[in-house]
Residue frames as a rotation matrix with the C-alpha (Angstrom) as fourth column:
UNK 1
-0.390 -0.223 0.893 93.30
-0.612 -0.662 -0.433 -59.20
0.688 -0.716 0.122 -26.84
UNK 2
-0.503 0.115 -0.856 93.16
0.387 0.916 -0.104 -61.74
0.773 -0.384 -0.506 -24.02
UNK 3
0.509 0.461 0.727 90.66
-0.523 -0.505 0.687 -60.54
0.683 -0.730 -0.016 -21.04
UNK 4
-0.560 -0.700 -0.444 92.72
0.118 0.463 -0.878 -61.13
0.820 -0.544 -0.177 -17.89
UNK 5
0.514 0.760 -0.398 91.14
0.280 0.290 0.915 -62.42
0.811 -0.581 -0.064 -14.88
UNK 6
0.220 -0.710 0.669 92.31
-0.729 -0.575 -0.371 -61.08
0.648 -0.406 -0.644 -11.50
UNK 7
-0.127 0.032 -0.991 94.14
0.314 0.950 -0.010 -63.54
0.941 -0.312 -0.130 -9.32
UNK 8
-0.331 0.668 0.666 92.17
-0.802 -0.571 0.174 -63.50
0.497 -0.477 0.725 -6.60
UNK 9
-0.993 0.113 -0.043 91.04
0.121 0.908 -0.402 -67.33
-0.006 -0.404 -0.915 -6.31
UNK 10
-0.022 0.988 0.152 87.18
-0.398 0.131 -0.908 -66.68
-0.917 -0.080 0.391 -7.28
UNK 11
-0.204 0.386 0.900 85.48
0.877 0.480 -0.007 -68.28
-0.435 0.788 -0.437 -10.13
UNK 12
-0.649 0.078 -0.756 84.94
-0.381 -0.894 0.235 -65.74
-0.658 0.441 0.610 -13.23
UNK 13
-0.484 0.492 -0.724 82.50
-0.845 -0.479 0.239 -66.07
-0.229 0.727 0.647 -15.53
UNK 14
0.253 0.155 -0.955 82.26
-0.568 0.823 -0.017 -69.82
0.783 0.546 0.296 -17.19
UNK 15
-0.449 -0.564 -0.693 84.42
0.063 0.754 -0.654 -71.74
0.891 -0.337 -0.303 -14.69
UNK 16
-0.882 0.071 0.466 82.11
-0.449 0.172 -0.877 -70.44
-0.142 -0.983 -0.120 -11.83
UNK 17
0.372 0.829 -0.418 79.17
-0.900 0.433 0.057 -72.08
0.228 0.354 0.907 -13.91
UNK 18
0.197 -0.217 -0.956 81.44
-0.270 0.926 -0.266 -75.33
0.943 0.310 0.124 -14.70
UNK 19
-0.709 -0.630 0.317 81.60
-0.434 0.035 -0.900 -75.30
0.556 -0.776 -0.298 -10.69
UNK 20
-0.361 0.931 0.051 77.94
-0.858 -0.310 -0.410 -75.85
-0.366 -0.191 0.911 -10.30
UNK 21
0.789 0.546 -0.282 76.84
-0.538 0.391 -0.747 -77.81
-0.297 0.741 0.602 -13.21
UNK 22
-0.394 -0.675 0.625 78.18
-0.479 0.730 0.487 -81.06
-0.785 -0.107 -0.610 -14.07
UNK 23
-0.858 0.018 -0.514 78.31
-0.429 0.526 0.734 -83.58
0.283 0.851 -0.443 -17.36
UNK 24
-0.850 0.504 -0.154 75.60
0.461 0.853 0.244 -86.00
0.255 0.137 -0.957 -15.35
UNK 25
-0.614 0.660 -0.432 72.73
0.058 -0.508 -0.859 -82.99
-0.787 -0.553 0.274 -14.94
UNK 26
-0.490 0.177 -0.854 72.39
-0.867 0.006 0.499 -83.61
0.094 0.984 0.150 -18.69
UNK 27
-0.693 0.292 0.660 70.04
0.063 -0.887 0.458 -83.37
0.718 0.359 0.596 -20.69
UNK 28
-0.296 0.324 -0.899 68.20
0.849 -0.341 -0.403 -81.19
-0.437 -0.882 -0.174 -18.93
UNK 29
0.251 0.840 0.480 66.13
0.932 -0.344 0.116 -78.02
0.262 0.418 -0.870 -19.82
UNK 30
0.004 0.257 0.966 65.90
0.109 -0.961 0.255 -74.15
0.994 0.105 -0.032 -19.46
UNK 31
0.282 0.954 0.099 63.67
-0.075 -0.081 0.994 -74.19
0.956 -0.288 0.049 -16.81
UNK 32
0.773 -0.290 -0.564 65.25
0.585 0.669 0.459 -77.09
0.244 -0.685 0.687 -14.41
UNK 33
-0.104 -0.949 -0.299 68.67
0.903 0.036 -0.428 -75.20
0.417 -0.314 0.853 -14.14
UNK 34
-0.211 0.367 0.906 67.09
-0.089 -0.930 0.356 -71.61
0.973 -0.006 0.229 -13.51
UNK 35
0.482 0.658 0.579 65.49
-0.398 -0.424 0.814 -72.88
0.781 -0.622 0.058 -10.97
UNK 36
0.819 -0.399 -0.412 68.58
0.524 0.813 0.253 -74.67
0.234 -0.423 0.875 -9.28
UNK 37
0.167 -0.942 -0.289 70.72
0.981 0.130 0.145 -71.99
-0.100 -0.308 0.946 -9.85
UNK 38
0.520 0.250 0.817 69.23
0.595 -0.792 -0.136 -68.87
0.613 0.557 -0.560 -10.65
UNK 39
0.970 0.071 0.234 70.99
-0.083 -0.805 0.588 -66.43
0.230 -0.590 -0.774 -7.63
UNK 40
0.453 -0.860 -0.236 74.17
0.774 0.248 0.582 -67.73
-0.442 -0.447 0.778 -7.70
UNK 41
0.579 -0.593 -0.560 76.92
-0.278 -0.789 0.548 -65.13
-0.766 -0.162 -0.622 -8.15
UNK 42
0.424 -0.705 0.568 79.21
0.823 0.562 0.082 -65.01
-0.377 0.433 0.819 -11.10
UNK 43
0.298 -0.565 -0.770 81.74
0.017 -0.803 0.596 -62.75
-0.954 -0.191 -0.230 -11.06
UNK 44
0.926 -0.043 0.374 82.61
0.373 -0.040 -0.927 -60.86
0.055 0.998 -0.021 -14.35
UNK 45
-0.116 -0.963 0.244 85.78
0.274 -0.267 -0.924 -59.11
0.955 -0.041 0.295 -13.21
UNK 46
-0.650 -0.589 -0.480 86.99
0.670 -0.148 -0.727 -57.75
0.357 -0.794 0.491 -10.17
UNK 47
-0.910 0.307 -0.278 84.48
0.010 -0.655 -0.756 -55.25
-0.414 -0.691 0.593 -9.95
UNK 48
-0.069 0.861 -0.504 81.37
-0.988 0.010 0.153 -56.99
0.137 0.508 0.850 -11.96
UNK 49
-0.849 -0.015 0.528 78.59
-0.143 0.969 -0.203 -59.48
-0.508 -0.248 -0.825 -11.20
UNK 50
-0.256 0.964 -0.074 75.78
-0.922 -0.221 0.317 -60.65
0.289 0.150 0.946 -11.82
UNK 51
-0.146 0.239 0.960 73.60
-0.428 0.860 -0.279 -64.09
-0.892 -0.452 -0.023 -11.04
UNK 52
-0.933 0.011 0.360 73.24
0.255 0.724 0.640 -67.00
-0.254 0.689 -0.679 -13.34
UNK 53
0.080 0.996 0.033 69.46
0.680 -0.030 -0.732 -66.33
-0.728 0.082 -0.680 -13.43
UNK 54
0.551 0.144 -0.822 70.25
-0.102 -0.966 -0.237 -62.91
-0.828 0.215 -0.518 -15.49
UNK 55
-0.547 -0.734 -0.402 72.57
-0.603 0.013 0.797 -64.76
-0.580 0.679 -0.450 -17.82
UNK 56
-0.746 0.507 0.433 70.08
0.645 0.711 0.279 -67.51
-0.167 0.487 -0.857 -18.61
UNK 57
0.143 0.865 -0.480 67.37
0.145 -0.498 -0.855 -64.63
-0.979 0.053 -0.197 -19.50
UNK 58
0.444 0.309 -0.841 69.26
-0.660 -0.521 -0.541 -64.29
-0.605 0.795 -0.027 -22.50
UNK 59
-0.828 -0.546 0.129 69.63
-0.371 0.705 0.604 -67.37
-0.421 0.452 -0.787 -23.41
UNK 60
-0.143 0.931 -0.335 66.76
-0.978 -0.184 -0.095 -68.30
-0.150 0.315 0.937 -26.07
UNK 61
-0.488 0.099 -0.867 67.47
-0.326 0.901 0.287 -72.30
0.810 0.423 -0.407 -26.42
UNK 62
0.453 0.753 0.476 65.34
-0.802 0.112 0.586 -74.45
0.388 -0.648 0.655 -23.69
UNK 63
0.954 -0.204 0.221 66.72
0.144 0.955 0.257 -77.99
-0.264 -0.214 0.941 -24.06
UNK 64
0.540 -0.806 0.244 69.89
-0.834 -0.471 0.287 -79.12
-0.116 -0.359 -0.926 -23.12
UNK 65
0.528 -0.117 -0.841 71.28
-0.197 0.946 -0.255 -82.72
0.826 0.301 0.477 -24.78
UNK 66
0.399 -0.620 -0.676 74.49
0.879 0.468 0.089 -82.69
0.261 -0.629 0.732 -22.90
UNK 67
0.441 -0.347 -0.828 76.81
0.613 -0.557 0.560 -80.52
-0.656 -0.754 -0.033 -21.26
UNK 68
-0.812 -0.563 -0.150 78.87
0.390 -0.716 0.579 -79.17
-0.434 0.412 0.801 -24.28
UNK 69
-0.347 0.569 0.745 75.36
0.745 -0.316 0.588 -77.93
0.570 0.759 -0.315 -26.10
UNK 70
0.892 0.320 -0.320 74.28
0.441 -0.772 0.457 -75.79
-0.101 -0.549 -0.830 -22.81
UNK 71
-0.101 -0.670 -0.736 78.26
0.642 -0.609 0.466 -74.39
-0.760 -0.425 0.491 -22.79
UNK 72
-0.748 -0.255 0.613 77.53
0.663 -0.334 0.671 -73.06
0.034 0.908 0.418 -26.43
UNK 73
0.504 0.765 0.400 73.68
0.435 -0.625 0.648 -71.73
0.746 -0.153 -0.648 -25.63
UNK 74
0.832 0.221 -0.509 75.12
0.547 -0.476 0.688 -70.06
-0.090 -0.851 -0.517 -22.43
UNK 75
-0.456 -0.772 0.443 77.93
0.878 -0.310 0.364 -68.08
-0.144 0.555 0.819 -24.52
UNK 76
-0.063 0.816 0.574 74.74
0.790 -0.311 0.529 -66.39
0.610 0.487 -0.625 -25.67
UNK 77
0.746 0.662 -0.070 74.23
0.452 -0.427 0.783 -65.13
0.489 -0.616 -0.618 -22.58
UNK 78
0.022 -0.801 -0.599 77.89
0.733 -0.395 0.554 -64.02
-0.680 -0.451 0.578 -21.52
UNK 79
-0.428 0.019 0.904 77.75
0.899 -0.092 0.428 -62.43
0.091 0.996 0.022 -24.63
UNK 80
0.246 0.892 0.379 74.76
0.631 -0.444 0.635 -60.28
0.735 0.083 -0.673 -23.36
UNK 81
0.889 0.367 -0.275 75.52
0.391 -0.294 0.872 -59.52
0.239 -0.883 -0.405 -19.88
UNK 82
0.335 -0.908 -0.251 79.70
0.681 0.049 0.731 -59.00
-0.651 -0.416 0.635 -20.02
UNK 83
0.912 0.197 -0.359 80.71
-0.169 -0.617 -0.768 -56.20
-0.373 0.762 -0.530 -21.21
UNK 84
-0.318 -0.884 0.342 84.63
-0.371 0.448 0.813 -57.18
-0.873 0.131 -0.470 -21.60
UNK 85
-0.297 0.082 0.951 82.75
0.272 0.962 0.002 -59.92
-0.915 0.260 -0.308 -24.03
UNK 86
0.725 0.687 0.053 80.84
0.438 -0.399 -0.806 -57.58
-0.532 0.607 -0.590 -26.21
UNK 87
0.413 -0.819 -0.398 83.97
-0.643 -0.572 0.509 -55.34
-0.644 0.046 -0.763 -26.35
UNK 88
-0.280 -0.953 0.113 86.05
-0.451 0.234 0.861 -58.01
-0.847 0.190 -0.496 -27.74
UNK 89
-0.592 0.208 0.779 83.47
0.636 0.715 0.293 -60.83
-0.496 0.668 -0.555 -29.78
UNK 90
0.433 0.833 0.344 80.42
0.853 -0.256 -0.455 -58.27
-0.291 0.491 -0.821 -31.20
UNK 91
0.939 0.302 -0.166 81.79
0.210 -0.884 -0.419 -54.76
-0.273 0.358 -0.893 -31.27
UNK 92
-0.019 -0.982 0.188 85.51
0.198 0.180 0.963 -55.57
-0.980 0.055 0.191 -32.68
């Protein structure tokens, strides 16, 4: 069951991270991006947000090598905070 994004033209979930955060911020830490990016907005659907800060709470790794090792730790946290995500990856 694909999760359909509304077109709209905002960033949803991941892709409004991968707007932010770039291959050369790497490696990098926990800590450093929180505090660079904690209040941005990332829309979960048309009528759900939340801020990057609230996704990285549940994220339990710290260090970041490169860019594809934070996209895996920060699953973690979509994981937590989306319901759509739960729905489909945890409670399927």
């Amino acid at each position: 069951m694909p999760i359909n994004e509304p077109d709209d033209g905002k960033s949803y979930g991941m892709s409004a991270v991968a707007n932010w955060i770039e291959e050369d911020d790497f490696p990098t830490n926990k800590d450093d991006l929180v505090s660079r990016f904690s209040d941005r907005e990332i829309m979960l659907s048309h009528e759900s947000e939340t801020t990057f800060g609230d996704v990285m709470e549940h994220v339990e790794q710290e260090e970041y090598e490169d860019i594809v090792d934070f996209w895996s730790a920060l699953g973690e946290g979509f994981r937590a905070v989306d319901e759509r995500v739960r729905e489909r990856y945890l409670e399927a």
